[in-house]
C-alpha positions as CSV (number, residue, x, y, z in Angstrom):
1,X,-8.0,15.9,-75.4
2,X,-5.2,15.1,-73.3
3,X,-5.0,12.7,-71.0
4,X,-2.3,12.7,-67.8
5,X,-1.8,9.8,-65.9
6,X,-1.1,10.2,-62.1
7,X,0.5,7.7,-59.6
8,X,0.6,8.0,-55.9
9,X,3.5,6.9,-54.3
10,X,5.0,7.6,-50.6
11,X,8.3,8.2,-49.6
12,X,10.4,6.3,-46.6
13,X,8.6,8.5,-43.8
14,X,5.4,7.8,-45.4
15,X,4.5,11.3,-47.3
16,X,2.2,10.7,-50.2
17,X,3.5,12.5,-53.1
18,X,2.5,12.2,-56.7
19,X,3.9,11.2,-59.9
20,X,2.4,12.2,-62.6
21,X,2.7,10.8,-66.3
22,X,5.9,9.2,-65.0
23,X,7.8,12.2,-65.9
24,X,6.7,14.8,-63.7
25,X,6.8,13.9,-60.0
26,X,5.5,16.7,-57.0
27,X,7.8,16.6,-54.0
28,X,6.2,15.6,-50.5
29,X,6.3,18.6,-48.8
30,X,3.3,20.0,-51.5
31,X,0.7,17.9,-50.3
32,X,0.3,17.8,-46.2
33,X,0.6,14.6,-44.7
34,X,-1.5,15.1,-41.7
35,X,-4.7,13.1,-41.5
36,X,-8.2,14.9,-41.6
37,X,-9.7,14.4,-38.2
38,X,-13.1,12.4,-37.9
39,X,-14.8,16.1,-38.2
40,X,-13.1,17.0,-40.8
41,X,-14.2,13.8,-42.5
42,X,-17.1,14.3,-41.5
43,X,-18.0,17.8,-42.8
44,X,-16.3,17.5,-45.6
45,X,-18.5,14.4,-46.8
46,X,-22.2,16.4,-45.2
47,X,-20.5,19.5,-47.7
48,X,-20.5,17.4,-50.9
49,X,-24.3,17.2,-52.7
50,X,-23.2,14.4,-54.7
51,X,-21.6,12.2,-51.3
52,X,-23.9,12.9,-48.1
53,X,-23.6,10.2,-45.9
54,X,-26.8,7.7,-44.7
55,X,-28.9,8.7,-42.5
56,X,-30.1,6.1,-40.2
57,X,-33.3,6.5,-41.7
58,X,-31.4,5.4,-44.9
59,X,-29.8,2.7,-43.2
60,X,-32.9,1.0,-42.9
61,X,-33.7,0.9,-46.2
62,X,-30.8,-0.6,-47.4
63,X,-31.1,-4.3,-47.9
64,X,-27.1,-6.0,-48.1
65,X,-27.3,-8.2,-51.2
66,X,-25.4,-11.4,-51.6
67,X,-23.9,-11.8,-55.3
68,X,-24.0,-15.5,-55.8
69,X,-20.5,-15.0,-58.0
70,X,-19.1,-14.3,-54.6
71,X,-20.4,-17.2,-53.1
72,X,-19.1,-18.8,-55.6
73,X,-15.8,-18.0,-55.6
74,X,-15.2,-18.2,-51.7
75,X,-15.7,-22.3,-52.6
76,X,-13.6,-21.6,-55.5
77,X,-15.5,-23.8,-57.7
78,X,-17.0,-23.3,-61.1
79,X,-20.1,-21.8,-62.0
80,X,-21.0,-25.9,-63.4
81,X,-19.2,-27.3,-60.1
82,X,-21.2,-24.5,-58.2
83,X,-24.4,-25.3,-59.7
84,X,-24.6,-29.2,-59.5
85,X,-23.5,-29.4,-56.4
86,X,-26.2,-26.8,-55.3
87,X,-28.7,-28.0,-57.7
88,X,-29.1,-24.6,-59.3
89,X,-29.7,-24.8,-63.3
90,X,-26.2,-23.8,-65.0
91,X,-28.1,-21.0,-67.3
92,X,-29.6,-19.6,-64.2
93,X,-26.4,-19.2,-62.1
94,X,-25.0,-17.6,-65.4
95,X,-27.8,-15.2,-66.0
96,X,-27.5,-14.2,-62.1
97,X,-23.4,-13.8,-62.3
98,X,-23.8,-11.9,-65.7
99,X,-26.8,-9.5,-64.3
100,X,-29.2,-10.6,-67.3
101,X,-31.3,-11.8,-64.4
102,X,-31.5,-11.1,-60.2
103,X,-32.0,-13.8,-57.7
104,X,-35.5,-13.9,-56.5
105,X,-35.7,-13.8,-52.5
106,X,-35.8,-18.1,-52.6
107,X,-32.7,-17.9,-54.8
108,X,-31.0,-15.3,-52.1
109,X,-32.1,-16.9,-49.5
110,X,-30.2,-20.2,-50.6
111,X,-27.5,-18.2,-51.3
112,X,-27.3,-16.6,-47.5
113,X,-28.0,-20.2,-46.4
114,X,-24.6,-21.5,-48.9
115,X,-22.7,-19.1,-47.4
116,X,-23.4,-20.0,-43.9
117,X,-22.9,-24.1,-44.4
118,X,-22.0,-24.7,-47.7
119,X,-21.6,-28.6,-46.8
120,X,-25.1,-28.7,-45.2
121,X,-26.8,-27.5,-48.1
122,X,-24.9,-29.7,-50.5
123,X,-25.8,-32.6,-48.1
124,X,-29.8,-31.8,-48.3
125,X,-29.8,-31.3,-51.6
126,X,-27.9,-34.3,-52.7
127,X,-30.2,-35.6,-50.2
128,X,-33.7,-34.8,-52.3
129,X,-32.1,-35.5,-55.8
130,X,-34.4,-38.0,-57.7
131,X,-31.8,-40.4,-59.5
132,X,-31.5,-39.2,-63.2
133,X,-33.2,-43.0,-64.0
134,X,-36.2,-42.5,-62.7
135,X,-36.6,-38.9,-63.8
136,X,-36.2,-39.8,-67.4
137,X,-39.1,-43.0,-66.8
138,X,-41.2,-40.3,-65.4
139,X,-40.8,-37.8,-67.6
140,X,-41.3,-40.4,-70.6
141,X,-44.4,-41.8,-68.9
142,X,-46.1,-38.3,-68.3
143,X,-45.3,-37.5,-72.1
144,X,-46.9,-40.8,-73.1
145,X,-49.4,-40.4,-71.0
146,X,-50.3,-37.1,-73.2
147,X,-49.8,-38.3,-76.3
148,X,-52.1,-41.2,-75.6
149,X,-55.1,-38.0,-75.0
């Protein structure tokens, strides 16, 4: 099997030409320059089984998905800066960036909501953390509580 590796490149006016295994290169003038129109586009892409465009019927159907890794990295923090400050278990936030699991519609709609305010969101849920203290003294007192049964 042989494998070619091709490069395109333009010229000073702005030709495309091609360059291929960095050896061979095609001159300008073999490949036209002139833009397809938006019909041309367009009936070349309604031609191709494999790359029709949406319908508007399609459209409809199509739900946009926000990938929390993006979110993430628009704050440019890290996926343990990310998910204190959001309060979003570290494992989780992995599992979502590494596609082992998918945001359920709460999770998304947290996300939509981080992207929108990021700073509001941090504030309301720094706002309903229970101190770490009183969490622990809870939790040991509900396990006593059991093992007392």
């Amino acid at each position: 099997m042989t494998t070619i590796r091709a490069e395109l490149h333009y010229d000073e006016e702005g030709k495309p030409y091609i360059v291929m295994d960095r050896a061979t290169a095609y001159e300008p003038d073999d490949f036209p320059a002139t833009p397809l129109s938006d019909d041309e586009v367009r009936e070349a892409a309604e031609s191709d089984p494999d790359a029709r465009p949406f319908t508007r019927e399609d459209l409809t159907r199509i739900q946009p998905q926000i990938r929390p890794a993006s979110v993430r990295h628009l704050l440019r923090l890290t996926q343990a800066e990310f998910a204190d400050r959001f309060g979003i278990p570290l494992g989780t936030l992995r599992d979502w960036e590494q596609g082992r699991r998918k945001p359920d519609m709460t999770a998304r709609t947290l996300m939509r909501a981080i992207s929108m305010d990021p700073d509001l969101i941090a504030r309301a849920v720094d706002r309903d953390r229970v101190p770490s203290d009183t969490s622990e003294k809870t939790h040991k007192g509900a396990t006593d509580r059991n093992a007392a049964k």
